[in-house]
C-alpha positions in Angstrom: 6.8 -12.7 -100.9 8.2 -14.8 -103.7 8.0 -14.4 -107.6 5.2 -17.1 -108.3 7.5 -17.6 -111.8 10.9 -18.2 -110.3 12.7 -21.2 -110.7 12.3 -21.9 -106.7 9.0 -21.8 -106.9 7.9 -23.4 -110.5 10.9 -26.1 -110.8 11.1 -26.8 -106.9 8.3 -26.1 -105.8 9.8 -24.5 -102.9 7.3 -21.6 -102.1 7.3 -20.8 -98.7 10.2 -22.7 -97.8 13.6 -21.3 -96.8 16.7 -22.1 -99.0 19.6 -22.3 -98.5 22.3 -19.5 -99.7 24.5 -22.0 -101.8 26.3 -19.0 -103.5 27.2 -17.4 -100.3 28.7 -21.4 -99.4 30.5 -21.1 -102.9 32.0 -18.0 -102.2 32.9 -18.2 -98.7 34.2 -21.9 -99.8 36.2 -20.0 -102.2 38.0 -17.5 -100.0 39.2 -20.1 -97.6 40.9 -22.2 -100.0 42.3 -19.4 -101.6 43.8 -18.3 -98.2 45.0 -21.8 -97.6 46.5 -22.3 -101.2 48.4 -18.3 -100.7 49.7 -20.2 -97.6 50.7 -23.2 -98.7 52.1 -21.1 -101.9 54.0 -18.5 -99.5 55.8 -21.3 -97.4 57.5 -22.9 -100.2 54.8 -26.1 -100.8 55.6 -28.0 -103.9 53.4 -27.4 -107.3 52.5 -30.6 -107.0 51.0 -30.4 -103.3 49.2 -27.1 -103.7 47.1 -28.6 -106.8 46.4 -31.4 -105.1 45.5 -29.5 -101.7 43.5 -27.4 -104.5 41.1 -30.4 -106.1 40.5 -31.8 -102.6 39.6 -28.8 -100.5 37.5 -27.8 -103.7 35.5 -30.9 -104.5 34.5 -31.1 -100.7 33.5 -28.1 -100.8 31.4 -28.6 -104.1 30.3 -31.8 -102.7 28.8 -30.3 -99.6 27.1 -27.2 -101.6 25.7 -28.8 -104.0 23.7 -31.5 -101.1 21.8 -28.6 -99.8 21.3 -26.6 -103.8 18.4 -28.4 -105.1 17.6 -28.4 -108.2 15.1 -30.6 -109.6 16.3 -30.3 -113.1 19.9 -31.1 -112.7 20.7 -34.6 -114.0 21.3 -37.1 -111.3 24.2 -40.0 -111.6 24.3 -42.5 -109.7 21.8 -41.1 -107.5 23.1 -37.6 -107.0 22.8 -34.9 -108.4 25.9 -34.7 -111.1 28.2 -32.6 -109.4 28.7 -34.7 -106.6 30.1 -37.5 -108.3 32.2 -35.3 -110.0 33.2 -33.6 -106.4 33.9 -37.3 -105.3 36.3 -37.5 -108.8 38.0 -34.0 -107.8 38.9 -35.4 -104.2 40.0 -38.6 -105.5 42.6 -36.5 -107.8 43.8 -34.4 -105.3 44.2 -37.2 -103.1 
């Protein structure tokens, strides 16, 4: 049973509908690229490599979470919703 005055149901009108977990992606996201940055860290990468393997990993990974979020009221650019473009801009820096 859902709260008939949460955001998922009055915004999205989602009610009923499964959602997706999008913080657990975040955070689970998160862990990984923290594990492969310690790595990268440990072995002697360059600065230079680890923040770029940093905006990469992380703006695919906010590029991918964000396409299954949601949210009707987040402003849309370009057709998406704004943090994917900005996602797209943090893999084209780390790239």
């Amino acid at each position: 049973m859902c709260n008939p005055h949460s955001r998922v149901v009055k915004l999205a009108g989602l009610e009923g509908r499964s959602i997706h977990p999008t913080q657990v992606y975040s955070i689970l996201a998160n862990v990984v690229i923290g594990l492969l940055l310690l790595r990268l860290w440990t072995i002697g990468a360059p600065l230079w490599f680890v923040t770029g393997s940093y905006l990469l990993l992380a703006g695919l990974a906010r590029f991918m979470e964000e396409g299954y979020r949601g949210e009707p009221q987040t402003p849309r650019w370009f057709g998406l919703p704004m943090y994917q473009p900005m996602a797209i801009g943090s893999v084209i820096a780390g790239a």
